[in-house]
KOLTIVEX-195451 format. One record per atom (N, C-alpha, C): x, y, z. Coordinates in steps of 0.05 Angstrom, whole numbers, padded with zeros to 5 digits, always signed. Example, Ala and Ser with C-alpha at 12.3 -4.5 7.8 and 13.67 -1.06 7.14 Angstrom:
+00264-00114+00156;+00246-00090+00156;+00264-00066+00156;+00257-00045+00142;+00273-00021+00143;+00258+00001+00157;
//
This chain:
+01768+02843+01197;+01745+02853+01184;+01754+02869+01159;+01744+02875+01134;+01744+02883+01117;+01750+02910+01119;+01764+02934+01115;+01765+02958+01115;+01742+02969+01103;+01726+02956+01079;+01703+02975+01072;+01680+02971+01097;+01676+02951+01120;+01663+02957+01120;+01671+02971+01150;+01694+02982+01159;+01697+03003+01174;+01686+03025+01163;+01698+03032+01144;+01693+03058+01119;+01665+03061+01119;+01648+03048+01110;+01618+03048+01119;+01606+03059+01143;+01620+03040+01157;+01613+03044+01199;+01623+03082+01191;+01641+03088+01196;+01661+03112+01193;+01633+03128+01186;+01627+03126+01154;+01623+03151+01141;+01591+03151+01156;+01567+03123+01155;+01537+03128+01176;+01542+03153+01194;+01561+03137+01211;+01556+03145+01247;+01566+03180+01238;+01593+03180+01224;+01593+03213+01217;+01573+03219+01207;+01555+03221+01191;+01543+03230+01181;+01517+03231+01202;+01514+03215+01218;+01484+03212+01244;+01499+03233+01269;+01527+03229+01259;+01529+03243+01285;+01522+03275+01277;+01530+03282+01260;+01524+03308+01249;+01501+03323+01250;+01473+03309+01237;+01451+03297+01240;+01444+03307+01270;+01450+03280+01284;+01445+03284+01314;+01449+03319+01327;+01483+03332+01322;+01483+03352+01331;+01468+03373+01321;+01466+03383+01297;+01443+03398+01288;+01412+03402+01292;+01403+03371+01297;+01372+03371+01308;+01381+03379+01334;+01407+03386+01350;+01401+03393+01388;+01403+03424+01383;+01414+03428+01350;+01418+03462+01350;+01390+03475+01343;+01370+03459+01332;+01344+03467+01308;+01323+03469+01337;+01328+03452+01355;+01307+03439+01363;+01316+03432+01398;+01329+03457+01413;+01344+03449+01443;+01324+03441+01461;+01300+03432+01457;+01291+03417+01471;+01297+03402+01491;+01295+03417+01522;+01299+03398+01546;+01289+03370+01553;+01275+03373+01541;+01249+03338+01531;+01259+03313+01516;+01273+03328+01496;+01285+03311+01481;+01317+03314+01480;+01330+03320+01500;+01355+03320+01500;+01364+03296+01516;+01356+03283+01528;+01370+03251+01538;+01377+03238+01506;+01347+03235+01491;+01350+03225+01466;+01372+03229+01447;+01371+03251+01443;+01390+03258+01424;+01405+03257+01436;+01423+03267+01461;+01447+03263+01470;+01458+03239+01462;+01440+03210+01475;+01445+03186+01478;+01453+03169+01440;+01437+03193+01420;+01445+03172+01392;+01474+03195+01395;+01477+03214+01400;+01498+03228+01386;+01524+03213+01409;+01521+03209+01424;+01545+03187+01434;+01549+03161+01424;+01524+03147+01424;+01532+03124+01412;+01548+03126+01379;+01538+03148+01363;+01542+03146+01343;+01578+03157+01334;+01582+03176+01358;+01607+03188+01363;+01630+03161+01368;+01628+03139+01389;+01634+03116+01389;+01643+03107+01374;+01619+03097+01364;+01618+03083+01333;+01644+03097+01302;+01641+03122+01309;+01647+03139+01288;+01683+03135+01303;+01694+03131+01321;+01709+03135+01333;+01732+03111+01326;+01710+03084+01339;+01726+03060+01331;+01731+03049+01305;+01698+03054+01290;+01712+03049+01264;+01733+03069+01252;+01739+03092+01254;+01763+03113+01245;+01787+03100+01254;+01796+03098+01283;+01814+03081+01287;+01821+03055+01278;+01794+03032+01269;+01797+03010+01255;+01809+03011+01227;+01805+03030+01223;+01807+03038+01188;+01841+03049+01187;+01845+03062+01204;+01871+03063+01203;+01896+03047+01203;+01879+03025+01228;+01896+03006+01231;+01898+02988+01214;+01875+02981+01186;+01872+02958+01171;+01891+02967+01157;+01882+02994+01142;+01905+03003+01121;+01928+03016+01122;+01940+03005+01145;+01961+03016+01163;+01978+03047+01156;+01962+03057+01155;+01961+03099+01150;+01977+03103+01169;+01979+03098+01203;+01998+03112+01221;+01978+03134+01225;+01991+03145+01248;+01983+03164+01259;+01996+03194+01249;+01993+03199+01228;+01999+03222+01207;+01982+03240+01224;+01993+03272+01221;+01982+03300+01232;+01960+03310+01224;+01944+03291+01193;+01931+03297+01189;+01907+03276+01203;+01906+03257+01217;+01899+03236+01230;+01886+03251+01251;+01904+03265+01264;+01899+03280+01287;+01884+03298+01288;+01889+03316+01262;+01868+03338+01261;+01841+03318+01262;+01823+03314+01250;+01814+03294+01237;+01798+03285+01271;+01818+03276+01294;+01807+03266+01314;+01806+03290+01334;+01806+03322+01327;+01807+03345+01339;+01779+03356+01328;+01773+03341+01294;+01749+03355+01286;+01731+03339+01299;+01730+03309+01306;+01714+03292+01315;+01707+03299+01353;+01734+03302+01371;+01727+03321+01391;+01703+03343+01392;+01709+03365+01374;+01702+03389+01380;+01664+03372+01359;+01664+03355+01348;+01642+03354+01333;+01619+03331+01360;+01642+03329+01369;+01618+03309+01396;+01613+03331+01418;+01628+03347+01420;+01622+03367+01443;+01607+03386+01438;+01594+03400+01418;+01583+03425+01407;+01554+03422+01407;+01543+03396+01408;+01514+03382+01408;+01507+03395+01446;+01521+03382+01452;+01520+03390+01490;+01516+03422+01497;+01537+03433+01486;+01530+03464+01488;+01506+03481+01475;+01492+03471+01463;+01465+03482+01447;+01445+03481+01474;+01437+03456+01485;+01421+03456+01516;+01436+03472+01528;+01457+03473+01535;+01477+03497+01564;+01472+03521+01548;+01476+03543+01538;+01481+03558+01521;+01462+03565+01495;+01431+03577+01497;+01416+03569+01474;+01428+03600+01453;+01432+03613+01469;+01439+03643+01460;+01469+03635+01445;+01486+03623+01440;+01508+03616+01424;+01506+03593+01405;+01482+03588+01404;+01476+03567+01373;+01488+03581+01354;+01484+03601+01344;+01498+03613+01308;+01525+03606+01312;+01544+03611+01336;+01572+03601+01336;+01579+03574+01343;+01564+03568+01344;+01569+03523+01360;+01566+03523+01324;+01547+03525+01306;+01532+03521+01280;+01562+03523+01271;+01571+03547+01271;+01600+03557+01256;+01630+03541+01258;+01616+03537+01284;+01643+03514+01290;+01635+03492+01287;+01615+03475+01283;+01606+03452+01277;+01612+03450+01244;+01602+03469+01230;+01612+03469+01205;+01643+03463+01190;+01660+03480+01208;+01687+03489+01205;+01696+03461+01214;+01682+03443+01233;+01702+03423+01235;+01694+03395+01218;+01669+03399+01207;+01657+03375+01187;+01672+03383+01165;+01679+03412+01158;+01695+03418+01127;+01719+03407+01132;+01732+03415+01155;+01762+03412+01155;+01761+03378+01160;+01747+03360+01171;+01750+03330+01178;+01750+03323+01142;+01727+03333+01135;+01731+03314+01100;+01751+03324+01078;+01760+03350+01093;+01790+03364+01075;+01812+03346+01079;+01809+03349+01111;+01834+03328+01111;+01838+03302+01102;+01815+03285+01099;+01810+03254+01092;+01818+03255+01055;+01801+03274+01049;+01815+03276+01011;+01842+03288+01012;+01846+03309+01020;+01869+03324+01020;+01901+03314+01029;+01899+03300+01051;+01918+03291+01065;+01937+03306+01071;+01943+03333+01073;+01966+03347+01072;+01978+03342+01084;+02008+03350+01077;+02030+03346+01096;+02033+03372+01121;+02034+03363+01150;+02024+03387+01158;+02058+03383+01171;+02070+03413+01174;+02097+03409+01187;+02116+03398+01181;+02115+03392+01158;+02137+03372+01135;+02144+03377+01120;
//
């Protein structure tokens, strides 16, 4: 398959997944939390394999900055879940949801060399 249209897959599902977690921070609705849970996984998935696809087309390797990158995508699927558990720690889920959408697209332009 084409790497653009990983890169596509990649940037949607990031971008829905983001989306997704924010409406569970705006809006922790016990009613509507199957829902949203269920796009913010699928879209986490999605966001997951095409990242890995994309790596593998344009054969990048598993560089440190790769990793970060799949540490921001961790902590960015998990932080949607803690808004329902936890409604009293939304401003800090928000803070860390942020900190890891900046640091995932720092690292993708930036590429630093981390440890090298």
């Amino acid at each position: 398959m084409d790497p653009l249209v990983y890169h596509v897959l990649h940037l949607s599902a990031g971008f829905l997944l983001t989306a997704y977690t924010f409406q569970a921070f705006a809006a922790p609705d016990p009613a509507k939390k199957g829902r949203v849970m269920m796009m913010s996984g699928i879209m986490s998935l999605i966001m997951v394999v095409a990242g890995f696809g994309l790596v593998s087309k344009l054969q990048i390797g598993f560089e440190p900055w790769v990793w970060v990158k799949v540490g921001c995508w961790l902590v960015l699927s998990a932080v949607g879940g803690f808004a329902y558990r936890s409604k009293g720690a939304i401003p800090l889920l928000k803070l860390i949801a942020i900190v890891a959408v900046v640091a995932a697209v720092y690292m993708v332009y930036a590429r630093p060399v981390i440890g090298g």
